[in-house]
DSSP file (Angstrom, degrees, kcal/mol; ACC not computed):
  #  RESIDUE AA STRUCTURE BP1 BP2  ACC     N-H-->O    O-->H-N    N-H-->O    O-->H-N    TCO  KAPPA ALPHA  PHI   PSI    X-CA   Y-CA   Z-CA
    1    1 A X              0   0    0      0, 0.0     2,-0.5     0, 0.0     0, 0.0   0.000 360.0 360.0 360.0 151.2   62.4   39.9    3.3
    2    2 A X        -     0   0    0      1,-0.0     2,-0.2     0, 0.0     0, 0.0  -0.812 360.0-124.2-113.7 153.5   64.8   38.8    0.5
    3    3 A X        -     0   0    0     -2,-0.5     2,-0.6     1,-0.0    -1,-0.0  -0.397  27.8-141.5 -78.1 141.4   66.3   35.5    0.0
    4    4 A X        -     0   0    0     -2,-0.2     2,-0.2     0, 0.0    -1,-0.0  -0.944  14.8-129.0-113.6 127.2   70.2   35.9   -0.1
    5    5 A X        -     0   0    0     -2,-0.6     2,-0.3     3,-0.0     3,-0.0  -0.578  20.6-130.6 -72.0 137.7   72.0   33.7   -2.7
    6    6 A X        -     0   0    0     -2,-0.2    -1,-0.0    12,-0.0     0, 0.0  -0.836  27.9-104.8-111.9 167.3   75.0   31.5   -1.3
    7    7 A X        -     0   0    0     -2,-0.3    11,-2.9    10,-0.1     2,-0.2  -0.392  52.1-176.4 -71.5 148.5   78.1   31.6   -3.1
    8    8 A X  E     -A   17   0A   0      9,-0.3     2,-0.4    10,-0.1     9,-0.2  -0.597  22.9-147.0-108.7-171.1   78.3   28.1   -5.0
    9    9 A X  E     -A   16   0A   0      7,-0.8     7,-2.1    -2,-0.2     2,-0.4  -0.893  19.0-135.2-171.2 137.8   80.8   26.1   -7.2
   10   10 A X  E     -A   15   0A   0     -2,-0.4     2,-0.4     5,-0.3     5,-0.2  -0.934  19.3-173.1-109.0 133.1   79.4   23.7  -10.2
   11   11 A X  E >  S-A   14   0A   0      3,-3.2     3,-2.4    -2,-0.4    -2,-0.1  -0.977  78.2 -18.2-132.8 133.1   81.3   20.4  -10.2
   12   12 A X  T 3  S-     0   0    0     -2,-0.4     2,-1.6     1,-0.3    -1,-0.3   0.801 132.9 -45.9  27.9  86.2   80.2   18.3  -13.3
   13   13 A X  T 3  S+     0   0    0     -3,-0.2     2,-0.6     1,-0.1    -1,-0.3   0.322 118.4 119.9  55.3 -14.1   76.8   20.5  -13.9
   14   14 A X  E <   -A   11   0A   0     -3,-2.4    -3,-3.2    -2,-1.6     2,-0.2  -0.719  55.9-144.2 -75.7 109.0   76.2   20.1   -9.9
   15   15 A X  E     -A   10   0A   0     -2,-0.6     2,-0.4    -5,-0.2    -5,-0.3  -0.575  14.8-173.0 -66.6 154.2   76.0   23.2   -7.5
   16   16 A X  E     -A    9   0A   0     -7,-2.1    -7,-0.8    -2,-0.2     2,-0.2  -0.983  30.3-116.3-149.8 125.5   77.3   23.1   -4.1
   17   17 A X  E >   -A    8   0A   0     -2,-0.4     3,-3.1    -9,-0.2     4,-0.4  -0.533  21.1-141.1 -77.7 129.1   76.9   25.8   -1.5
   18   18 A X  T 3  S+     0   0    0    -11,-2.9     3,-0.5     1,-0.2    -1,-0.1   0.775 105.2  54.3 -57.3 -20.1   80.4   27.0   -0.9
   19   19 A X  T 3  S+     0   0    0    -12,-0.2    -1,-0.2     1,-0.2   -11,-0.1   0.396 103.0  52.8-124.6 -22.2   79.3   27.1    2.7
   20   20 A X  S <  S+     0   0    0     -3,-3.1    -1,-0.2     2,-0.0    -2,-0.1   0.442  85.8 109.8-107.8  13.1   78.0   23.3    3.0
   21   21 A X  S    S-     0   0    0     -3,-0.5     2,-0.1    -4,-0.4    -3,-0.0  -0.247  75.3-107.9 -81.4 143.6   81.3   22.0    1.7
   22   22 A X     >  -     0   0    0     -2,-0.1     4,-1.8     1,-0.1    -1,-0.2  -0.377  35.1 -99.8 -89.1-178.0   83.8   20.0    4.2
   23   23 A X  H  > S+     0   0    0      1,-0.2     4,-1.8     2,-0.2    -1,-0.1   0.818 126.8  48.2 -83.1 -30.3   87.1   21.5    5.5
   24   24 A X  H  > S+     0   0    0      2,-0.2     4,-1.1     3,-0.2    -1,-0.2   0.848 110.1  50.4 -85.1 -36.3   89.1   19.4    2.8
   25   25 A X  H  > S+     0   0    0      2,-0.2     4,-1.0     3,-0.2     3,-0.5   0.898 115.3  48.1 -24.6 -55.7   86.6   20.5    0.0
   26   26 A X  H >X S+     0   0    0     -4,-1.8     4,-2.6     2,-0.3     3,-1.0   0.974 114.6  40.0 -40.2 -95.0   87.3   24.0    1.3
   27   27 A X  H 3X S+     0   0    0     -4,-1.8     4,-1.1     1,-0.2    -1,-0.3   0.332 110.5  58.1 -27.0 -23.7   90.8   23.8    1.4
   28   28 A X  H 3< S+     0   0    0     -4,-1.1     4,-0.4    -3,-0.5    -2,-0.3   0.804 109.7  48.6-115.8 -52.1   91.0   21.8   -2.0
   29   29 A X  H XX S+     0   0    0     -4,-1.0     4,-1.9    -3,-1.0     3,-1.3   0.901 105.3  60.6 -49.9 -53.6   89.1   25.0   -3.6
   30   30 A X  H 3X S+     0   0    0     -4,-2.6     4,-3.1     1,-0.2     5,-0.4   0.942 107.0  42.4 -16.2 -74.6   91.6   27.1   -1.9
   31   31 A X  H 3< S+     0   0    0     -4,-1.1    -1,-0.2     1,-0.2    -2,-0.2   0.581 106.9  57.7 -73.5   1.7   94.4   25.5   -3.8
   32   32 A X  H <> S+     0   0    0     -3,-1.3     4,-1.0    -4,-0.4     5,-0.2   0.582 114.3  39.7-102.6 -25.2   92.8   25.4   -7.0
   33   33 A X  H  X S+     0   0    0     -4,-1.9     4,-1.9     2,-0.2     3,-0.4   0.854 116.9  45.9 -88.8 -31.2   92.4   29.6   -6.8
   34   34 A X  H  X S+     0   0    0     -4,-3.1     4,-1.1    -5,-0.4     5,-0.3   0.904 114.9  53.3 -70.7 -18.7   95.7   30.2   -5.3
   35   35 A X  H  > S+     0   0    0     -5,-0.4     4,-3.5     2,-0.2    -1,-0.2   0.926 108.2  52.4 -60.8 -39.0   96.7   27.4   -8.4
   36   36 A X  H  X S+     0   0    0     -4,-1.0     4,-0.8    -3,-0.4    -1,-0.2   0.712 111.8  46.4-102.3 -21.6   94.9   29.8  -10.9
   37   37 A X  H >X S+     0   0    0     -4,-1.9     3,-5.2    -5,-0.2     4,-1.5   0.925  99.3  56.5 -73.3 -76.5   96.7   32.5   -9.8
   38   38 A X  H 3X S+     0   0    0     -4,-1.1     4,-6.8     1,-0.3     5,-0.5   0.824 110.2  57.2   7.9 -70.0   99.9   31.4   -9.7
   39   39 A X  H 3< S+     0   0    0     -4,-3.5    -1,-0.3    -5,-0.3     4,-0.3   0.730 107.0  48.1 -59.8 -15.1   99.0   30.7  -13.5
   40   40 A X  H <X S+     0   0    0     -3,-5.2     4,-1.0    -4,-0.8    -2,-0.3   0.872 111.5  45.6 -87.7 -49.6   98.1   34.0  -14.2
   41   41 A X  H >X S+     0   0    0     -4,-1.5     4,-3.5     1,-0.2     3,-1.2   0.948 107.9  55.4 -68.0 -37.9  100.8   35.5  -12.9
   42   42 A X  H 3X S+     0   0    0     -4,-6.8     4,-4.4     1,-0.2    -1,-0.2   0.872 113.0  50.3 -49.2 -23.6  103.7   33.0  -14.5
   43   43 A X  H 3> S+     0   0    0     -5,-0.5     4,-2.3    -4,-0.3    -1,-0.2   0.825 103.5  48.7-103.3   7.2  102.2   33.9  -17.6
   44   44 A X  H <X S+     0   0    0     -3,-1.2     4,-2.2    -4,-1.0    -1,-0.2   0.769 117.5  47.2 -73.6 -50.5  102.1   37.4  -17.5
   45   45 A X  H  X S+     0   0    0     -4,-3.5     4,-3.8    -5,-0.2    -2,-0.2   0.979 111.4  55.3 -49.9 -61.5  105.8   37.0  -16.3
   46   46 A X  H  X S+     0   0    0     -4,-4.4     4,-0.8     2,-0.2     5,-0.4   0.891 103.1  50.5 -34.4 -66.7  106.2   34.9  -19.0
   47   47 A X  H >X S+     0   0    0     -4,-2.3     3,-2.1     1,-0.2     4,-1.3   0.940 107.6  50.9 -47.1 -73.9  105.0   37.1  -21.4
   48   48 A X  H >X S+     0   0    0     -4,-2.2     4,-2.3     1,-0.3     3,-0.8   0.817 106.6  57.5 -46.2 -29.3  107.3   40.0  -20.4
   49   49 A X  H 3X S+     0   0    0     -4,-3.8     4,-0.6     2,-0.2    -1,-0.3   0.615 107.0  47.5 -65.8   1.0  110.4   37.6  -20.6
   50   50 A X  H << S+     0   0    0     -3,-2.1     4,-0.3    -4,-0.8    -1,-0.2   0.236 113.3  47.5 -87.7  -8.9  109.6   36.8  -24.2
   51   51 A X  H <X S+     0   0    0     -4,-1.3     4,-1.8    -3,-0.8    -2,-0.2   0.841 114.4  44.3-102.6 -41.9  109.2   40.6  -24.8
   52   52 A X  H  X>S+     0   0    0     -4,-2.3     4,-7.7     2,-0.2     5,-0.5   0.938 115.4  56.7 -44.6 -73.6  112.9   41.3  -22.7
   53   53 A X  I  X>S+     0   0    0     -4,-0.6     4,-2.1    -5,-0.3     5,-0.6   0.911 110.5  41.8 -13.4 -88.4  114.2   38.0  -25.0
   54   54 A X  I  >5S+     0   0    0     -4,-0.3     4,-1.6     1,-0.3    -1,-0.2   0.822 109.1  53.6 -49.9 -41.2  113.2   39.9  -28.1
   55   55 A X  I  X5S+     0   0    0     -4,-1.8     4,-2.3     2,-0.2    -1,-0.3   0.873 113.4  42.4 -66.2 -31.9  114.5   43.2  -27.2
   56   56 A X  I  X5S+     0   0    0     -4,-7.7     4,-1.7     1,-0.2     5,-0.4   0.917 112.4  62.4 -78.2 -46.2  118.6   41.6  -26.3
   57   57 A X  I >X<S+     0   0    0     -4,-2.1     3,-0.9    -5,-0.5     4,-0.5   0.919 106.5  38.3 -17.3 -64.4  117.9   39.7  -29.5
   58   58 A X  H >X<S+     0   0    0     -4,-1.6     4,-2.4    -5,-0.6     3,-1.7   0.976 114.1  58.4 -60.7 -47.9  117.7   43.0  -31.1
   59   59 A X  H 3X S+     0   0    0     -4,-2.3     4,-0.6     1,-0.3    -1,-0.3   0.660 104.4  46.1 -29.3 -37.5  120.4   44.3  -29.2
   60   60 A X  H << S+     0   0    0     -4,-1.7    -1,-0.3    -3,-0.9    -2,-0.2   0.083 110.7  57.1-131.5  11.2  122.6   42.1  -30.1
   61   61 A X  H X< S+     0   0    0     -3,-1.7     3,-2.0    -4,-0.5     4,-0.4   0.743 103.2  55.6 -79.1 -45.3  121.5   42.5  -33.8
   62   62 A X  H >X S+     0   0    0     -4,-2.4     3,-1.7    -5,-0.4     4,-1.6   0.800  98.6  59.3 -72.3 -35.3  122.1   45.8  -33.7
   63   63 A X  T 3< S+     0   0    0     -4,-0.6    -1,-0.2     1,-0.4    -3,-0.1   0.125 100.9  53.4-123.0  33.2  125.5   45.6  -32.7
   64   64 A X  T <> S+     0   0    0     -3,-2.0     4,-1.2     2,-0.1    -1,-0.4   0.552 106.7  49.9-103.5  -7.8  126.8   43.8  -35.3
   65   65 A X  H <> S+     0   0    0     -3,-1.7     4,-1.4    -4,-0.4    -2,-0.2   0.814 105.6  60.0-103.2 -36.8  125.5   45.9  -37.5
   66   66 A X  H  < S+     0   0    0     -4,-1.6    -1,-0.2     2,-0.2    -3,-0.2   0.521 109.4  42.8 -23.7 -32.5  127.3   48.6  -35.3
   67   67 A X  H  > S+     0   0    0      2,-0.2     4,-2.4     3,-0.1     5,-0.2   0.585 111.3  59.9-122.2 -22.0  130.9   47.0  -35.9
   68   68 A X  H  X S+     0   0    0     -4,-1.2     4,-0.8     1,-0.2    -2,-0.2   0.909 108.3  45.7 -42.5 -39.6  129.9   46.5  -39.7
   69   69 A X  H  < S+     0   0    0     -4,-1.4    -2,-0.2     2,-0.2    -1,-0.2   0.641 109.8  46.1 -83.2 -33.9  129.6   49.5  -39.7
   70   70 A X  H >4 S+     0   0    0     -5,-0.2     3,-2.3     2,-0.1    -2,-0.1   0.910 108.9  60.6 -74.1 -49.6  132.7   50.5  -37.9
   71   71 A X  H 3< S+     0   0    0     -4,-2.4    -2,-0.2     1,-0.2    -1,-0.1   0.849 102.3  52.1 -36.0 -44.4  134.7   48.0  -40.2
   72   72 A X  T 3<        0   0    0     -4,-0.8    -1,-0.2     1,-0.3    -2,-0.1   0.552 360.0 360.0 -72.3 -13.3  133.6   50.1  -43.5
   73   73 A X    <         0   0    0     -3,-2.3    -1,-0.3    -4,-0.1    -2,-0.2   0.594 360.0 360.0-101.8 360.0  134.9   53.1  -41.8
């Protein structure tokens, strides 16, 4: 028969079987993955609003260069 590993968490070099953990341990691990999501997704948003940014930026480069251009004519 084989030994089954249980899932664990290291706190300061310490393992802890996720499984021997109290109900506010639990929960408190809980909020630290839904936490680490949460960060993943804002910055993934983030990034694409700094990439949306940059693009009216340009837009709105462009369409001075657009009525420069109209001016000369």
């Amino acid at each position: 028969m084989t030994e089954e590993t249980k899932p664990t968490i290291t706190i300061d070099g310490t393992d802890h079987a996720i499984e021997d953990l109290d109900d506010v341990q639990k929960r408190t691990l809980n909020h630290i993955a839904d936490l680490n999501n949460k960060i993943a997704t804002a910055s993934f948003q983030l990034e694409q609003l700094k990439i949306a940014q940059s693009a009216m930026k340009n837009i709105l480069k462009a369409s001075f260069n657009t009525e420069d251009t109209k001016e000369e004519k």
